[in-house]
C-alpha positions as CSV (number, residue, x, y, z in Angstrom):
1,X,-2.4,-19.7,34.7
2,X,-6.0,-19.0,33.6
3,X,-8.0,-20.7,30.5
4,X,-7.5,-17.8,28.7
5,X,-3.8,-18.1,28.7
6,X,-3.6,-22.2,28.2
7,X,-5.4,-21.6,25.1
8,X,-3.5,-18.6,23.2
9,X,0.3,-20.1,24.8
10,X,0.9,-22.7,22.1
11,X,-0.1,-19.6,19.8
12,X,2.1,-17.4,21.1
13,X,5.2,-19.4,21.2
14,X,4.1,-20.0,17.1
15,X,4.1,-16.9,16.7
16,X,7.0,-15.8,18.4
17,X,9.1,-18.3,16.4
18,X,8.3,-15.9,13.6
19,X,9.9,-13.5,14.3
20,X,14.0,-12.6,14.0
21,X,15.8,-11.2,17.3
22,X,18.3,-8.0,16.4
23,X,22.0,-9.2,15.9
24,X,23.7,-8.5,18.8
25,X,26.3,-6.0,17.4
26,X,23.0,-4.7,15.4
27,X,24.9,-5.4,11.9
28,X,21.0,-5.2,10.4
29,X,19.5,-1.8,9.2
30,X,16.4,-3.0,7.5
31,X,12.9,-3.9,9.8
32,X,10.0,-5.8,8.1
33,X,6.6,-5.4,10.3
34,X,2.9,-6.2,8.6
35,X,0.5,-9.1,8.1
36,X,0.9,-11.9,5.8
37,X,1.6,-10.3,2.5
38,X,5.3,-9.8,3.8
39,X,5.4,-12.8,6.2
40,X,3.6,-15.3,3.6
41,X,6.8,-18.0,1.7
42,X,8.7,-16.8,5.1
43,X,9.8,-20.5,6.2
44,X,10.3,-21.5,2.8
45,X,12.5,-18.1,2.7
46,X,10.7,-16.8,-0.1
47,X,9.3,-14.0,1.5
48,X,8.7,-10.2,0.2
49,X,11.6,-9.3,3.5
50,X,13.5,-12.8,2.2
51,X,14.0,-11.5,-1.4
52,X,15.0,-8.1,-0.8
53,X,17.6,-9.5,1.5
54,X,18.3,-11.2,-1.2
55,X,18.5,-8.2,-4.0
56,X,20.3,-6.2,-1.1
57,X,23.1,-8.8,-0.4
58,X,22.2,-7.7,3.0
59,X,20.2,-9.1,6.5
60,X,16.6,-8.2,6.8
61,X,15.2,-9.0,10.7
62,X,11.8,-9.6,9.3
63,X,9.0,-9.2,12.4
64,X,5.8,-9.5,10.5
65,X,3.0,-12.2,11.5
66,X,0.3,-13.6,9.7
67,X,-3.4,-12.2,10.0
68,X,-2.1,-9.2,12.3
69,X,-4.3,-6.2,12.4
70,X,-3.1,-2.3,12.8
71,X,-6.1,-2.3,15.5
72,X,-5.8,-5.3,17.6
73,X,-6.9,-5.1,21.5
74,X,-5.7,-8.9,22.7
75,X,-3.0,-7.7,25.3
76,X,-0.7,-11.7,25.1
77,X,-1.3,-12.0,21.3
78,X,-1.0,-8.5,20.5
79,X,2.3,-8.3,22.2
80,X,3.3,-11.6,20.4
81,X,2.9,-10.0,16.9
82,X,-0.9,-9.7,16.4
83,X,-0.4,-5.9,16.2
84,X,1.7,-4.5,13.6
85,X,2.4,-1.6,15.6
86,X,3.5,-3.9,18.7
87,X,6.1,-6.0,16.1
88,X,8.6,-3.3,15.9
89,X,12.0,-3.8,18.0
90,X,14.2,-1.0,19.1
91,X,16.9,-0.5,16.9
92,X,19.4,1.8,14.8
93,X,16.8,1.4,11.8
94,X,17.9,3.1,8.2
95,X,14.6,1.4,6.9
96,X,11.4,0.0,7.8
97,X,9.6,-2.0,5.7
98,X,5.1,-1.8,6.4
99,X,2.1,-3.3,5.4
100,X,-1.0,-3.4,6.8
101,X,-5.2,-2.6,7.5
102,X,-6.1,-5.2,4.7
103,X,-6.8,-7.6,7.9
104,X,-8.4,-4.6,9.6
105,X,-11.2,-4.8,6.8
106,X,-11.8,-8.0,5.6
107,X,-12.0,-9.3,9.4
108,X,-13.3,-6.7,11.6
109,X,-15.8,-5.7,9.2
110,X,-16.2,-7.9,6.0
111,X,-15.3,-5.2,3.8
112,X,-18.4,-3.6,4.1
113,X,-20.3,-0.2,5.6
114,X,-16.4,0.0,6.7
115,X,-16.6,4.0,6.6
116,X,-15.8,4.1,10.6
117,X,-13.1,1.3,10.5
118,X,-11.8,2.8,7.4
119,X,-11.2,6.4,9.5
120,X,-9.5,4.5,12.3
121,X,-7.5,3.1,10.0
122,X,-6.2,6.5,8.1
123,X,-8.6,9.6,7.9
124,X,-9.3,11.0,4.8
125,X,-6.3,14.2,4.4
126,X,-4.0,11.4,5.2
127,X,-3.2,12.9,8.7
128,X,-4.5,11.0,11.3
129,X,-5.7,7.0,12.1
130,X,-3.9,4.1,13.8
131,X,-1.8,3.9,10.2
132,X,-0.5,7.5,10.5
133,X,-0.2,7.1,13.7
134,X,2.6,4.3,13.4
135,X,4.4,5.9,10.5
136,X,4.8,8.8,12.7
137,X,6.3,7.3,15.4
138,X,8.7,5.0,13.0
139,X,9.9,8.5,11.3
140,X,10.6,10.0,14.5
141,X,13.1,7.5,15.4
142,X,15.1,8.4,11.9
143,X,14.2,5.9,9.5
144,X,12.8,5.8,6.3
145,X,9.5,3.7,5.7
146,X,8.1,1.5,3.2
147,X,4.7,0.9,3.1
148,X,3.8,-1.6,0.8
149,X,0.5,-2.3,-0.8
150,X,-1.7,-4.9,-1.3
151,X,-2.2,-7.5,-4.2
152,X,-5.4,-6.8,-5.8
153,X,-7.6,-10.1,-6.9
154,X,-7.2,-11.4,-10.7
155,X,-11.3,-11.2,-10.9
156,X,-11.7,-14.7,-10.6
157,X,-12.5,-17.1,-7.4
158,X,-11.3,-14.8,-4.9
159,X,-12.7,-14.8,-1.2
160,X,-11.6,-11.3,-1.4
161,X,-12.8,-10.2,-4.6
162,X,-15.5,-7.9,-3.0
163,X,-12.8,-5.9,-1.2
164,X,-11.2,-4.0,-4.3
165,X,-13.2,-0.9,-3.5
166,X,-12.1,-0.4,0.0
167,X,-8.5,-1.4,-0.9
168,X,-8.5,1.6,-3.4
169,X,-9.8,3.8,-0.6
170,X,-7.7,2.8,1.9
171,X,-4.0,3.1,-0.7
172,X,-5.7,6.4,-2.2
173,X,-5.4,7.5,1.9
174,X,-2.0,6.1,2.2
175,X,-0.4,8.0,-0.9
176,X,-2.0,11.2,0.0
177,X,0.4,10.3,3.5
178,X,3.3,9.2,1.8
179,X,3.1,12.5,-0.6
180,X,3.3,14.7,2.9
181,X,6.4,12.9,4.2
182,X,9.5,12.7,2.0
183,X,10.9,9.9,4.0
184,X,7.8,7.6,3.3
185,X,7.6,5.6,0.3
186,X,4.8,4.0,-0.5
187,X,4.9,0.7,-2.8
188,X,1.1,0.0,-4.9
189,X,0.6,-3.3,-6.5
190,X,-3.0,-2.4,-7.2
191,X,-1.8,-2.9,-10.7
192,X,0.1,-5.8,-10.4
193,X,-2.1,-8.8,-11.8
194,X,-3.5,-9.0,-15.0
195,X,-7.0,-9.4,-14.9
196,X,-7.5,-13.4,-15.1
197,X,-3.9,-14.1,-14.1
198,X,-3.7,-16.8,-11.0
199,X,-0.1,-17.3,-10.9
200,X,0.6,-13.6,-8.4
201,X,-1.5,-15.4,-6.0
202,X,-1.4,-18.6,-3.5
203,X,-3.9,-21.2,-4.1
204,X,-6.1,-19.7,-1.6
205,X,-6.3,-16.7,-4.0
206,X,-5.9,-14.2,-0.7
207,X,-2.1,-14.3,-0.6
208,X,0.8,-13.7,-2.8
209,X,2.2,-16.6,-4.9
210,X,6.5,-16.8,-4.5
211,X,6.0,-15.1,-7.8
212,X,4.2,-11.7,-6.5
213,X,6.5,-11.6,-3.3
214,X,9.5,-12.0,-5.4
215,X,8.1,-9.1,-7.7
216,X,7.3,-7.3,-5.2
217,X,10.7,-7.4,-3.4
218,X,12.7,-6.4,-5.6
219,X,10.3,-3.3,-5.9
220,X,11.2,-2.7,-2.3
221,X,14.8,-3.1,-2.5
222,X,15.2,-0.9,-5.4
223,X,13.6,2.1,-3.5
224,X,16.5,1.3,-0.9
225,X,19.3,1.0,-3.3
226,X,18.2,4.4,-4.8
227,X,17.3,6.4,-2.0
């Protein structure tokens, strides 16, 4: 075994316990895959997939990993979870609940001069990017997406404050995708917090408070029940 793999194991079999095998007699029709504004309250089973399991009296096999990236190159880690796209398990999906790229900005380029990442990401008409390029494939196998959208800071003491602009740029590209695609829903909480207002976030002021995930669910699971 080389160094490199002694150091990420104990991370990978972390990460792996995240994640939910499919029931055997595949009795689950709803997939959650994204970074930690779905997975975040997860072992306290308070999550954004935890709630609308909850709202949908239904299971939700809920794949999604902290700090994963739509762009991640790490073959061990990527494969563990570290890539959003690498999270999804084969399955008779009716819906597939998405987030992600907010990781893809703040970490790979600080949320600034992201103009290149940002086109990797999602291009401009919508059409093409890493983001497009998962939502593509996920439709082709018959299921209907989610793609759910960040929490925007309250204004106040945020390490993420700085990033609102990009958010807005990146969602603006997402809902000119979701308006091409009937079968794509697309979920904003840009709107969500009142400016001020701590209590939608964690105490880290990055992720969603039980609060937002629980708002945010049920957002989510009344698309499903409707559609």
């Amino acid at each position: 075994m080389t160094l490199l793999r002694c150091l990420l194991l104990p991370f990978l079999i972390l990460l792996s316990a995240c994640g939910v095998a499919v029931p055997a007699d595949q009795s689950a029709r709803i997939l959650a895959m994204g970074d930690s504004l779905l997975a975040w309250h997860g072992l306290a089973g308070k999550s954004i997939p935890d709630t609308v399991a909850r709202e949908l009296q239904e299971p939700v096999v809920d794949r999604s990993v902290s700090a994963a990236r739509m762009i991640y190159k790490l073959p061990l880690s990527g494969a563990a979870g570290m890539n959003i796209r690498k999270q999804y398990t084969p399955g008779k999906w009716d819906w597939v609940i998405v987030n992600g790229g907010g990781n893809d900005l703040w970490l790979g380029c600080g949320c600034v001069a992201c103009g290149r990442k940002m086109d990797k990401l999602i291009t401009a008409d919508g059409r093409g990017g890493a983001i497009a390029a998962m939502l593509s494939e996920l439709r082709a196998t018959g299921a209907r997406v989610i793609y759910v959208g960040y929490l925007r800071s309250p204004g106040v003491g945020s390490l993420i404050e700085h990033c609102r602009d990009e958010g807005n740029a990146l969602e603006a590209r997402i809902t000119r995708l979701a308006a091409q695609d009937e079968g794509i829903f697309f979920v904003s909480n840009k709107d969500m917090v009142p400016h001020g207002d701590r209590s939608y976030h964690a105490p880290d002021m990055i992720h969603p408070s039980i609060k937002a995930s629980r708002e945010i669910g049920r957002k989510v699971a009344e698309i499903i029940r409707t559609n």
